[in-house]
C-alpha positions as CSV (number, residue, x, y, z in Angstrom):
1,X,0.0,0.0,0.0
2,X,1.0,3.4,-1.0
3,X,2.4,5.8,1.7
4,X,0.0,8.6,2.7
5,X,1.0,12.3,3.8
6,X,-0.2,13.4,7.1
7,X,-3.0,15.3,5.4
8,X,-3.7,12.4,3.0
9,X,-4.3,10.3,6.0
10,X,-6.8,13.0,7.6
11,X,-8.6,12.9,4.6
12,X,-9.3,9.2,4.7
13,X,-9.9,9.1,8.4
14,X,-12.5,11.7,7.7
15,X,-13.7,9.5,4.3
16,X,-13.8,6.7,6.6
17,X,-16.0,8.5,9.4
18,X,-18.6,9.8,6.9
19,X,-18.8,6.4,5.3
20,X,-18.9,4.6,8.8
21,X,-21.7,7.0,10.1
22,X,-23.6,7.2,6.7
23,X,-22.8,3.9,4.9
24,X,-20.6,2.6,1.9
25,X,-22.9,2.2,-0.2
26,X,-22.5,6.0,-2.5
27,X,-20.9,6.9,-4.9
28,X,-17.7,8.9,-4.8
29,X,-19.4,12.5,-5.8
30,X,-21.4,11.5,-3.0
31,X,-19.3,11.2,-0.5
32,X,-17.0,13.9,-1.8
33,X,-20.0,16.4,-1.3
34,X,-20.8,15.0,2.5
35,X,-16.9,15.6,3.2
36,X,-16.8,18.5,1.4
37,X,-13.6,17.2,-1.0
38,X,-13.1,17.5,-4.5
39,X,-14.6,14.1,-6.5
40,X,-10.5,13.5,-7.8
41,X,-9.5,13.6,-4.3
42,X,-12.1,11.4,-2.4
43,X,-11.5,9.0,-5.7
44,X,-7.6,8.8,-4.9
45,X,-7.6,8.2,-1.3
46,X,-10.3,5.6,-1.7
47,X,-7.5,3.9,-4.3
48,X,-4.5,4.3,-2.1
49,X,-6.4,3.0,0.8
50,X,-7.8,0.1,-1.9
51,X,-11.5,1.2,-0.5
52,X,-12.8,1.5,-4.0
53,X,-14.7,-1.5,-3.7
54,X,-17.0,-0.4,-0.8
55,X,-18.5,2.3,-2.7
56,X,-21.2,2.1,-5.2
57,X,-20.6,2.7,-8.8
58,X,-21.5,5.9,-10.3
59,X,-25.2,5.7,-12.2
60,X,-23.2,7.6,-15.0
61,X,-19.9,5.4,-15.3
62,X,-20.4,1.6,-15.1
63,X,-16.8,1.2,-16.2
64,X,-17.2,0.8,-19.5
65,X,-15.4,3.0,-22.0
66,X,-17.8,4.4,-24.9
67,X,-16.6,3.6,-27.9
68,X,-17.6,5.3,-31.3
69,X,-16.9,4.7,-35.1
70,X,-15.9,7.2,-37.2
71,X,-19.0,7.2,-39.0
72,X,-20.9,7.6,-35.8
73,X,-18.5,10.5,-35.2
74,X,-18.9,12.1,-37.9
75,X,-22.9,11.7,-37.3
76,X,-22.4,13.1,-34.1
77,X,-20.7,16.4,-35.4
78,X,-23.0,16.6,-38.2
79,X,-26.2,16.5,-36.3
80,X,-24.7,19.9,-34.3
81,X,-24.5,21.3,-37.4
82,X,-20.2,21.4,-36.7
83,X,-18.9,21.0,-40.4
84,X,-20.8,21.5,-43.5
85,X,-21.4,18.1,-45.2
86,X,-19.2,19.1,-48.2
87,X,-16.2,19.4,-45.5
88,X,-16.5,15.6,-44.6
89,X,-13.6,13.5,-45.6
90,X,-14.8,10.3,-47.7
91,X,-14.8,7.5,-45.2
């Protein structure tokens, strides 16, 4: 395990009290918002302290990287009305 500063280790004792007094089960903007900690941070010291699997999953990010074609793309920045049609490279 990863060495933690003095203040990296106050920030996971007070990770650790919120989640002991209000449960594991959040996600990591929740619990950075309770603690009143950037999401980044809360996310790193629940990795250094290998907590990351007592929180819940973020409805938004199941893990799973999004991945698009470069026709999709290109449907995608269409449909904003980006790049004229005629400016479209021939796929």
């Amino acid at each position: 395990m990863a060495r933690l500063s003095p203040r990296s280790h106050t920030a996971a004792y007070l990770i650790w009290c919120d989640c002991k007094d209000y449960g594991w089960e959040r996600t990591v903007p929740e619990i950075a918002q309770s603690v009143d900690m950037q999401v980044n941070r809360v996310s790193r010291i629940l990795a250094l302290k290998q907590w990351q699997g007592r929180v819940r999953k973020s409805d938004r990010y199941d893990g799973l990287i999004p991945t698009m074609t470069r026709n999709d793309d290109d449907a995608a920045i269409l449909s904003m009305g980006a790049l004229p049609r005629s400016m479209m490279a021939a796929g």
